[in-house]
KOLZAFI-422488 format. One record per residue (C-alpha): residue number from 0; residue in one letter; chain; x negated, y, z. Coordinates in steps of 0.2 Angstrom, whole numbers. Layout:
KOLZAFI-422488
  num  residu  chaine      u      v      w
  NUM       A       A      X      Y      Z
...
END
This chain:
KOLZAFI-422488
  num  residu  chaine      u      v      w
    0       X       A    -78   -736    933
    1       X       A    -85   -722    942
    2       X       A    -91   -715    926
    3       X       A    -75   -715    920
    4       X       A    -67   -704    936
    5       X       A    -79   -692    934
    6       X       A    -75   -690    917
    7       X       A    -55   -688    922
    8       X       A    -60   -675    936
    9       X       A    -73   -666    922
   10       X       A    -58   -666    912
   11       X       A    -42   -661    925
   12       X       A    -55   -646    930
   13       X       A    -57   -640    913
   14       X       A    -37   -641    910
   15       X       A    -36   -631    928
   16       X       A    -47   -616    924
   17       X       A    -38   -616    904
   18       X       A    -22   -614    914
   19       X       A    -29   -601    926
   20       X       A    -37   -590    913
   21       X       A    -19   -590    901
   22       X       A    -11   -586    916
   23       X       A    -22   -572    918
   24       X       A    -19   -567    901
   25       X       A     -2   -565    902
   26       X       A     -1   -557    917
   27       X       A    -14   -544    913
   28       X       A    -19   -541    896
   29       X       A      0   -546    888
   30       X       A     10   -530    893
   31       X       A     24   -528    882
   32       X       A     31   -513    891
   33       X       A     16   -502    888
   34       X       A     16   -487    873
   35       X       A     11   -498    856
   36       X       A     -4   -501    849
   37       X       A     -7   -487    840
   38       X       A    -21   -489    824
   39       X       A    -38   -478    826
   40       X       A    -33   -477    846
   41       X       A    -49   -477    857
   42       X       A    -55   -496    862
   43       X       A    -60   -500    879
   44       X       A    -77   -495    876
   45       X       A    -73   -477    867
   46       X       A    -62   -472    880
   47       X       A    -71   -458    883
   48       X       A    -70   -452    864
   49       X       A    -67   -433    863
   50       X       A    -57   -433    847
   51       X       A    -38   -434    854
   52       X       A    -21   -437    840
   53       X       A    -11   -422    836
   54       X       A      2   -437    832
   55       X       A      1   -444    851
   56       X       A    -13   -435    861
   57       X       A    -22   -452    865
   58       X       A    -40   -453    861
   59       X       A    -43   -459    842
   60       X       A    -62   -465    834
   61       X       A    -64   -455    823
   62       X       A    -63   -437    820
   63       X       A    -52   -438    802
   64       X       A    -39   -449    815
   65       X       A    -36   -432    825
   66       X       A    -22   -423    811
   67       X       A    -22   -439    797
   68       X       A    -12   -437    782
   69       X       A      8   -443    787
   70       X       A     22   -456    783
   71       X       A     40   -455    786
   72       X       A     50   -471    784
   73       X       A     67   -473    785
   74       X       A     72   -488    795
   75       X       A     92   -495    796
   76       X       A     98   -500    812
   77       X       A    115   -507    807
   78       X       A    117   -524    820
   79       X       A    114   -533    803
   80       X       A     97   -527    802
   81       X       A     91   -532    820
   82       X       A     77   -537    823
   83       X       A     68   -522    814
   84       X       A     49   -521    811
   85       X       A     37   -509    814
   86       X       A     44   -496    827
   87       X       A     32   -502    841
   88       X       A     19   -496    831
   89       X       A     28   -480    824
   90       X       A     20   -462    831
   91       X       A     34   -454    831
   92       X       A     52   -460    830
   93       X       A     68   -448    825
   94       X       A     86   -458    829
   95       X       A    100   -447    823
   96       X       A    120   -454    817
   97       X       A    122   -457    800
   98       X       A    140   -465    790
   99       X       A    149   -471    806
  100       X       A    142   -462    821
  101       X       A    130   -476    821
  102       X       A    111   -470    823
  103       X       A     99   -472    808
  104       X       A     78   -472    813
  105       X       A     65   -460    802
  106       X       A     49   -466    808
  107       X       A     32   -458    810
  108       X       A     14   -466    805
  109       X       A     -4   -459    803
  110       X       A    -10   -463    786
  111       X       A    -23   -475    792
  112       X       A    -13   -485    802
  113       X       A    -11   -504    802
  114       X       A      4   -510    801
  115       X       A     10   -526    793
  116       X       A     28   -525    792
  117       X       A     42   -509    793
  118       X       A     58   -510    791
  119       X       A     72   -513    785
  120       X       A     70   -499    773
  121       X       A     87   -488    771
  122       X       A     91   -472    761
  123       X       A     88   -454    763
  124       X       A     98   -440    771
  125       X       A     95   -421    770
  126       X       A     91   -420    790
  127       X       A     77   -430    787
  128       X       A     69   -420    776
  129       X       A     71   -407    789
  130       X       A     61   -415    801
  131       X       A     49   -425    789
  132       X       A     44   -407    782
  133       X       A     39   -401    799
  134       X       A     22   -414    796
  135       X       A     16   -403    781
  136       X       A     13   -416    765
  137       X       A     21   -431    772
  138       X       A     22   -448    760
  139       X       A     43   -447    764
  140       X       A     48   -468    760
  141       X       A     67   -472    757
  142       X       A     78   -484    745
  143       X       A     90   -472    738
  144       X       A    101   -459    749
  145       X       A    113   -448    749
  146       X       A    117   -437    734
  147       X       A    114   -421    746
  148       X       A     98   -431    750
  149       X       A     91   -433    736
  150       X       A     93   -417    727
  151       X       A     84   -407    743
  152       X       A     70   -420    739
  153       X       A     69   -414    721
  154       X       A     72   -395    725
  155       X       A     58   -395    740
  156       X       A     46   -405    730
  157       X       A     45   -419    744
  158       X       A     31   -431    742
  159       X       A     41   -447    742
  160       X       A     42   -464    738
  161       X       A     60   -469    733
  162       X       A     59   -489    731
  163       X       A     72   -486    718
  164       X       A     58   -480    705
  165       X       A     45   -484    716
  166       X       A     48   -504    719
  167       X       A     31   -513    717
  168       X       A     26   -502    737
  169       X       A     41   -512    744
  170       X       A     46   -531    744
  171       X       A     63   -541    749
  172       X       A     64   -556    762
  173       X       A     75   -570    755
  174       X       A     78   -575    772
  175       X       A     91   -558    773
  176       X       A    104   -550    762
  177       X       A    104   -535    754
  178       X       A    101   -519    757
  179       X       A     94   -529    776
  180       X       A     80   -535    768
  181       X       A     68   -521    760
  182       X       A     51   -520    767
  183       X       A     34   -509    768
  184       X       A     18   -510    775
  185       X       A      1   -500    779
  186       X       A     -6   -510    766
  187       X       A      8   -503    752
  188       X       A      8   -482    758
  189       X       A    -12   -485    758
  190       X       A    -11   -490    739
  191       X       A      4   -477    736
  192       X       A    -10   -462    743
  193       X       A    -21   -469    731
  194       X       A    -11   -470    715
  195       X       A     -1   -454    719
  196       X       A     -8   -442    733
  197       X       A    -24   -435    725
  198       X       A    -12   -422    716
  199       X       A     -4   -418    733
  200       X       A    -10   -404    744
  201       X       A    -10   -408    762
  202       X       A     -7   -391    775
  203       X       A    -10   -391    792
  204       X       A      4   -394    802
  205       X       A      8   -389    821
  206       X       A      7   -402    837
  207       X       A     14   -403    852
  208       X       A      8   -399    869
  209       X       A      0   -416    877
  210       X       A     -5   -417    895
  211       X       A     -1   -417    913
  212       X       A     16   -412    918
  213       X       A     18   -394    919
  214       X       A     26   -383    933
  215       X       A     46   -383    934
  216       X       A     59   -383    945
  217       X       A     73   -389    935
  218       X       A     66   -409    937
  219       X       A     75   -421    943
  220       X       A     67   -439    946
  221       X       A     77   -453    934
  222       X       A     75   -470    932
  223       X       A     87   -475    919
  224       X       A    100   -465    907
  225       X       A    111   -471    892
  226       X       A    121   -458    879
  227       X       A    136   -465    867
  228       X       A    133   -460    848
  229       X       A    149   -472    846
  230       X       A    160   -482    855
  231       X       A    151   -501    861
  232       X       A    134   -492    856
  233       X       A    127   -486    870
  234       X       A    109   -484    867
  235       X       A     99   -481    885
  236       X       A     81   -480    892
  237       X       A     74   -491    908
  238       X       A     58   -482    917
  239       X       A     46   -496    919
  240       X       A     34   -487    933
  241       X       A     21   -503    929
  242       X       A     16   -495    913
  243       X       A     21   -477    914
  244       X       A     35   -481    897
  245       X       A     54   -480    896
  246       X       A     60   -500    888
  247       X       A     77   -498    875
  248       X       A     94   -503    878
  249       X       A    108   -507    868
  250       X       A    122   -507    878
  251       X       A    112   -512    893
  252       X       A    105   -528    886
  253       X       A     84   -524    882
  254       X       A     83   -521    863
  255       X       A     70   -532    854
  256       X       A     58   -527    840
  257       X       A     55   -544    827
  258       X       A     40   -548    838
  259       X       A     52   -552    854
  260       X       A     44   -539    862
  261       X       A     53   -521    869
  262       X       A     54   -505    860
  263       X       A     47   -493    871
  264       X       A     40   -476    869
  265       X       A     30   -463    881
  266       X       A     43   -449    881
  267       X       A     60   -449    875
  268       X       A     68   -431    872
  269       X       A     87   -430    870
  270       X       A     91   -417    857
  271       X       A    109   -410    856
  272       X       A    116   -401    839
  273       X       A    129   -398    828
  274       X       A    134   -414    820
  275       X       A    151   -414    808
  276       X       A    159   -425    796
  277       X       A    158   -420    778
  278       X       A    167   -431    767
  279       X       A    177   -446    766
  280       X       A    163   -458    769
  281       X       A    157   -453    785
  282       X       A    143   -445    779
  283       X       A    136   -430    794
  284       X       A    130   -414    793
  285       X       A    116   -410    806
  286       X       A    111   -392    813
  287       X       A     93   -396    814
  288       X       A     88   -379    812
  289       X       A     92   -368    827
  290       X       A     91   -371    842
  291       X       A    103   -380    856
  292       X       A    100   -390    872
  293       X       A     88   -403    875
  294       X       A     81   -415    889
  295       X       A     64   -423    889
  296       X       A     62   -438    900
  297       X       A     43   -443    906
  298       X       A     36   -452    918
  299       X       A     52   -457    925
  300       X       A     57   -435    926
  301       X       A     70   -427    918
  302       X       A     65   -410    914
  303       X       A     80   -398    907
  304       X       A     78   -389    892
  305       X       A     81   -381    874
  306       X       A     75   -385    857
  307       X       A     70   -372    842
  308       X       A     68   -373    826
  309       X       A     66   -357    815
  310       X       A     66   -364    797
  311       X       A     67   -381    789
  312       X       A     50   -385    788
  313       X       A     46   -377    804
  314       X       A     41   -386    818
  315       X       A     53   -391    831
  316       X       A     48   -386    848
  317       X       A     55   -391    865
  318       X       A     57   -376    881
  319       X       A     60   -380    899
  320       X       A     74   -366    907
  321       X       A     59   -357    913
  322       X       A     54   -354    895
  323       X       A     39   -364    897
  324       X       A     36   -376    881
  325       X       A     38   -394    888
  326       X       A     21   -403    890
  327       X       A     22   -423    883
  328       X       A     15   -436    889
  329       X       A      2   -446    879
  330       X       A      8   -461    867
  331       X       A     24   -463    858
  332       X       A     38   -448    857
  333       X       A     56   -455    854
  334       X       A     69   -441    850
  335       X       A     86   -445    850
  336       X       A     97   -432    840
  337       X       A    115   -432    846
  338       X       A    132   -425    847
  339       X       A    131   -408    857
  340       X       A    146   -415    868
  341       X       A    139   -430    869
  342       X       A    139   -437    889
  343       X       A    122   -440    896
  344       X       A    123   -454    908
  345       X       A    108   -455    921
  346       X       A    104   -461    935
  347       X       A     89   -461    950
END
């Protein structure tokens, strides 16, 4: 008998300290309001790696992580494509309105990254290309587009991967409909740079400025803001002070990735321009070459701005009023092109 209580208490202890460390676990090492997990970025023990990504400007392992070679990938984010795949792992993300007002996703990858799942995959529109030439050589991945989008793909000579032609770098889920159900991967632009980027040249392309918030004294502190592209879509940011990150909303309810965990990104800069309807189905012209105003949010500031950009495949940068080009903070930008009339709601 006594043999068999001191197996029960042997036993309850065990199931006390496995229950201690998952709380642990969850508390500490699960944050799902931090940056992403971004591929090639320093490991706990190679935080003090010298090699820093132009993509991000967090420390990376290897020196040929510090300017890879680039995707772009379209992404949809029609309600009936929720929850996407593959934006918290995404560099870079640019959110612009396509047919409807509704805001359409062109995310940004090293070439190295691992990523098992983006998507939905959607079609291409010219602004895009704009912003996906401002990468140099950039693998551009899309299902389709726009007529306008497609011939300034074959006039610039765009390295791109238009599932289209190009299917076996994609696959479809049965579990959704088309066109909500197209998919890449790491895995499949890995293999496309194998079988087709050898003849590519890959220039150098410019970064932004990473690092410790600069001097200006047009700040203001801000906890929260949300923007209109339509009516009932109302996409807002929440500062989470815990991790130094802004969490997404959608009409102030959190918006989830297909991992149930937040999108969240490092900065988020609010760039308005020039956007007009140009024919019957909605489709939008976008000034994305220019310049206009612009608002960068970090570390729970709102620092007031303007964007420039002096040709299409020049690199867009971002000023404070002083004329001081706006420092980011390391990890994930998020810039969301809007409507120059749009309304800016924020609050502190």
């Amino acid at each position: 008998m006594k043999n068999r209580d001191l197996i029960l208490m042997i036993a309850a202890i065990i199931l006390f300290a496995a229950v201690i460390c998952f709380v642990v676990y969850i508390i500490f090492f699960n944050d799902r309001g931090d940056s992403g997990n971004f591929s090639g970025q320093a490991t706990s023990t190679a935080k003090e790696s010298p090699y820093k990504s132009r993509l991000t400007g967090l420390s990376v392992e290897k020196e040929e992580y510090v300017s890879p070679k680039i995707i772009g990938i379209m992404i949809d984010n029609n309600p009936e494509a929720y929850p996407q795949s593959g934006l918290n792992e995404a560099a870079v993300v640019y959110e612009a309105p396509v047919e409807g007002g509704i805001s359409r996703f062109l995310a940004i990858y090293p070439e190295y990254a691992n990523v098992e799942k983006v998507g939905p995959v959607r079609s291409a529109r010219p602004y895009y290309i704009d912003w996906i030439q401002e990468y140099g050589t950039a693998l551009y991945m899309h299902c389709g587009g726009s007529q306008e989008g497609l011939t300034e793909i074959k006039v610039r000579g765009i390295f791109d991967a238009n599932e289209f032609f190009r299917g076996s770098y994609y696959w479809r889920e049965n579990l959704r409909s088309a066109p909500y159900n197209l998919y890449t991967s790491s895995e499949k632009w890995q293999k496309y740079f194998i079988d087709y980027g050898e003849a590519q040249e890959y220039p150098d392309w410019q970064m932004w400025n990473f690092g410790e918030i600069s001097t200006a004294t047009d700040t203001e502190n801000i906890s929260s803001f949300d923007i209109e592209y339509i009516k009932r879509f109302a996409v807002g940011w929440q500062y989470i002070s815990a991790s130094g990150t802004y969490q997404r909303k959608l009409n102030g309810e959190t918006f989830l990735d297909d991992k149930n965990v937040p999108i969240s990104a490092s900065n988020i800069i609010v760039q308005f321009a020039s956007v007009r309807v140009i024919d019957e189905i909605g489709r939008r012209k976008i000034t994305s070459v220019g310049e206009g105003e612009a608002r960068l949010f970090r570390d729970g500031l709102m620092f007031r701005g303007v964007w420039k950009k002096e040709t299409e495949s020049g690199r867009t940068r971002f000023y404070t009023r002083e004329g001081k080009e706006m420092v980011l903070t390391p990890g994930r930008t998020w810039i969301m092109v809007v409507p120059e009339k749009s309304v800016l709601n924020v609050s502190n």
